[in-house]
Every structure is written in C-alpha cells, then in structure tokens.
C-alpha positions in Angstrom: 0.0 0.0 0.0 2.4 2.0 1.1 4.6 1.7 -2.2 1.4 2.2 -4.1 0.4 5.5 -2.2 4.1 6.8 -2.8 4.0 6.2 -6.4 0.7 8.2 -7.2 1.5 11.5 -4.8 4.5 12.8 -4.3 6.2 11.9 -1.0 9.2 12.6 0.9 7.8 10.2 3.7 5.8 7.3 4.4 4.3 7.6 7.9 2.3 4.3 8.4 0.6 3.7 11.7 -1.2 1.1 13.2 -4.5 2.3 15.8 -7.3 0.6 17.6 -7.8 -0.7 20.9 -10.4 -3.5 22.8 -11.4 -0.4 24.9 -12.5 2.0 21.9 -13.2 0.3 18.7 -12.3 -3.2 19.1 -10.3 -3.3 15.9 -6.9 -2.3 14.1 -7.1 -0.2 11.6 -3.8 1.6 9.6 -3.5 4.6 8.5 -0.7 5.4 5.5 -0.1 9.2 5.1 2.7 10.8 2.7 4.3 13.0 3.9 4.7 15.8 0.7 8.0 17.2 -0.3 8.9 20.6 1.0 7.3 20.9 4.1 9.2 22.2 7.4 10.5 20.2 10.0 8.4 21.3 12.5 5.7 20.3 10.9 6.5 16.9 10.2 6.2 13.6 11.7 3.4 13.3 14.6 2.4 17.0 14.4 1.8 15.9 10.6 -0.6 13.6 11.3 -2.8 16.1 14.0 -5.5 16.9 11.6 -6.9 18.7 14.5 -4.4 21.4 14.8 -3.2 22.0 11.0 -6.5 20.5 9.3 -6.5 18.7 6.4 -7.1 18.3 2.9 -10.9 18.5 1.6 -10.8 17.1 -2.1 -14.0 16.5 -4.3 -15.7 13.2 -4.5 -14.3 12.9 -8.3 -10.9 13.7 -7.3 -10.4 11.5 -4.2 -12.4 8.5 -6.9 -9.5 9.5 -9.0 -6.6 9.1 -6.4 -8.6 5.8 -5.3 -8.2 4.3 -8.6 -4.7 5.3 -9.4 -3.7 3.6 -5.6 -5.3 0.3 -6.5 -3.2 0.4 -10.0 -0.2 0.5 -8.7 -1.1 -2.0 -5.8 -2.1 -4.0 -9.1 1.3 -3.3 -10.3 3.2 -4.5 -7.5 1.4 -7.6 -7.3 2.1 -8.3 -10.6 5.6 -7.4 -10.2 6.4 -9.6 -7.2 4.2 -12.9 -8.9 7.1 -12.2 -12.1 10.0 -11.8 -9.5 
C-alpha cells in the first residue's frame, strides 16, 4: 500500500501507523499518510498527522475516486511485479 500510495502522490515520507484498541473500537485499523515534499521540520512527523491542529485536505468526490483508482493500479502493479519476481 504504502509503495502504491508513494508512487501516485509525491512523498518525501511514508508515515504508516497502526490504531485501535479492545477499549474503543475493538479493531486495528492503519493509517498510510505521505508526507509531501517541501514541508518544514516542524511540521512533520506526529504533528503531521494532528488533523486537529493543521487540518487537512478536503478534495471532491471525483478527485479523491480519481486518487482511489490510481492507488489500486499501482497495488495492481506491485502484485504483478512480485508474482514475475
């Protein structure tokens, strides 16, 4: 996924996190969040991922569609990659 995500947007960094608890939502869930090129240190890692303070990106239904199709091409590519490897 992570590969897939990374090859569609353009990303200096893959934060990938894992979240879910019996307490709250009895589940895992992960979350995979590029980290775009260019922004500033402070800014990045955890604080990039607090949607709460810095708020965060409201795209169109046709556009996100868009991104959700390119993502599962290249997850199609990679499985076709590694079943020829």
């Amino acid at each position: 996924m992570g590969r897939a995500v990374s090859s569609v947007l353009p990303t200096e960094r893959l934060y990938v996190l894992s979240l879910g608890c019996k307490q709250g939502n009895s589940h895992a869930h992960w979350h995979v969040a590029p980290l775009p090129p260019g922004v500033p240190y402070e800014k990045q890692q955890f604080r990039a991922l607090m949607y709460e303070e810095d708020g965060y990106l409201v795209a169109p239904p046709e556009d996100t569609q868009l991104l959700a199709t390119r993502i599962a091409s290249g997850i199609d590519a990679g499985r076709r990659a590694s079943e020829h490897a």
